[in-house]
C-alpha positions as CSV (number, residue, x, y, z in Angstrom):
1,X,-14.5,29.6,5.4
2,X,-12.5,31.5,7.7
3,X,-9.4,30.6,6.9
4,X,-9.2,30.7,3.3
5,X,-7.9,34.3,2.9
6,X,-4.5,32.8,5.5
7,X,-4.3,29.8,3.2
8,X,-4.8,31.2,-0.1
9,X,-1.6,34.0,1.2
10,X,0.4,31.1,2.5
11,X,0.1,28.9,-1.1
12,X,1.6,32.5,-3.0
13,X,4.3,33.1,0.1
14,X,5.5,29.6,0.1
15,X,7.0,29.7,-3.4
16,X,8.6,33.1,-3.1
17,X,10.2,32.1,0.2
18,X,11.8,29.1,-0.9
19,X,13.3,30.7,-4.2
20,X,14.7,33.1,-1.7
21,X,16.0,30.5,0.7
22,X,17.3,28.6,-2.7
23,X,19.1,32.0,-3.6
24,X,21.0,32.5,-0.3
25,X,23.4,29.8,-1.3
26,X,24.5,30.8,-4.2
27,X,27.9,32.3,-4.2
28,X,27.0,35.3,-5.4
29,X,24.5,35.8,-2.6
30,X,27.1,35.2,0.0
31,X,25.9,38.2,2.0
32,X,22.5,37.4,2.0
33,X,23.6,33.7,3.5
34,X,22.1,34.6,6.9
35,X,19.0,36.3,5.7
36,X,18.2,32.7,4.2
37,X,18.0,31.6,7.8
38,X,15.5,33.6,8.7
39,X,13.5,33.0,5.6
40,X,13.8,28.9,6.2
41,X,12.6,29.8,9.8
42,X,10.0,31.5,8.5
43,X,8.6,29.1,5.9
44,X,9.0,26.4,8.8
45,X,6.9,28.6,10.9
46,X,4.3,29.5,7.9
47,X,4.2,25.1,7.5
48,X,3.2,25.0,10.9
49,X,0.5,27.8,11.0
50,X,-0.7,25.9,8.4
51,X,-0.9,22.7,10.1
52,X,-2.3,23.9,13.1
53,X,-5.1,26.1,11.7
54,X,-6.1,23.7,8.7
55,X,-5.9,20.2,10.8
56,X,-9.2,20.7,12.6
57,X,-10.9,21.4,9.4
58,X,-9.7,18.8,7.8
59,X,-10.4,16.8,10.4
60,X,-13.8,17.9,11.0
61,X,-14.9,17.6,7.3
62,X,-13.7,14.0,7.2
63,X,-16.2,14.1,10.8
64,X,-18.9,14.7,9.2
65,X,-18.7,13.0,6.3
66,X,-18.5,9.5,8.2
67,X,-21.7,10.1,10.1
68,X,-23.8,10.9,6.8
69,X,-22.1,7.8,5.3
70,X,-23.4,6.3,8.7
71,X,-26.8,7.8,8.7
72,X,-27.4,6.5,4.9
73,X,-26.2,3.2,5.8
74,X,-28.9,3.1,8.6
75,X,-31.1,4.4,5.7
76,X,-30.8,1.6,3.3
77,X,-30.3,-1.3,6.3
78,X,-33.4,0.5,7.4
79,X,-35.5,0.2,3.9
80,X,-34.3,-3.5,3.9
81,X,-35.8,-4.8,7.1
82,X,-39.0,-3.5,5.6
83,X,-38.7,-5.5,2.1
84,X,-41.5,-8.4,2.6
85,X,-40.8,-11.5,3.3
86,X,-41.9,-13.0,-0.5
87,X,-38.7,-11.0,-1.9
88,X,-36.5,-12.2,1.4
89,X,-37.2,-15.4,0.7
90,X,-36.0,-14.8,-3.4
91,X,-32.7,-13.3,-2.3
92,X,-30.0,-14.5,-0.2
93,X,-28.3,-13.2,2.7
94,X,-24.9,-12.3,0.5
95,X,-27.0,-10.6,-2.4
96,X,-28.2,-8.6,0.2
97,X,-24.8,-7.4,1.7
98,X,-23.9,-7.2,-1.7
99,X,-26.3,-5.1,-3.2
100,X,-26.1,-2.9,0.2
101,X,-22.5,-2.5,-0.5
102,X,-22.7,-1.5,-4.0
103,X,-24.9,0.8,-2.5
104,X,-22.4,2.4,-0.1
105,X,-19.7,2.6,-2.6
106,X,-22.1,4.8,-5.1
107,X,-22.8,7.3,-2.4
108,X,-19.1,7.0,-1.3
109,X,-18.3,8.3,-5.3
């Protein structure tokens, strides 16, 4: 992925930046007190680089993982319209949904 290199830098630069930030208010770090500014505006800045470049593919993962959930469903709704009608007549309507669901929640693991 493209942006694994940015995140993977982000995840070790986060930690570093806050134990500076955390370090600017001790009294002993007095004159480093404005320094800790610009490191807080820095990690807010880094959280939303983050946010912005990671959203869409998050969001785009989650995409495509509804329409193969959706596609499968069709699959197995499919495969059950063509189950003959000695078998239909054995099972009722809520052991069908049922079994279909099960189904779904396997492929969902």
């Amino acid at each position: 992925m493209k942006g694994e290199p940015l995140q993977e830098a982000s995840k070790t630069v986060q930690p570093q930046l806050s134990g500076r930030i955390i370090a600017s208010f001790d009294p002993v770090h007095a004159p480093e007190r404005s320094q800790g500014y610009y490191l807080a505006l820095g990690l807010g800045l880094l959280f939303t680089a983050r946010f912005m470049l990671l959203q869409p593919a998050l969001y785009g993962l989650h995409h495509l993982g509804m329409q193969i959930r959706i596609a499968l469903f069709s699959l197995i709704y499919k495969k059950t319209l063509k189950l003959s009608s000695r078998v239909l007549d054995k099972i009722s309507t809520g052991q069908l949904v049922s079994l279909m669901s099960a189904h779904l929640n396997k492929l969902d693991e």
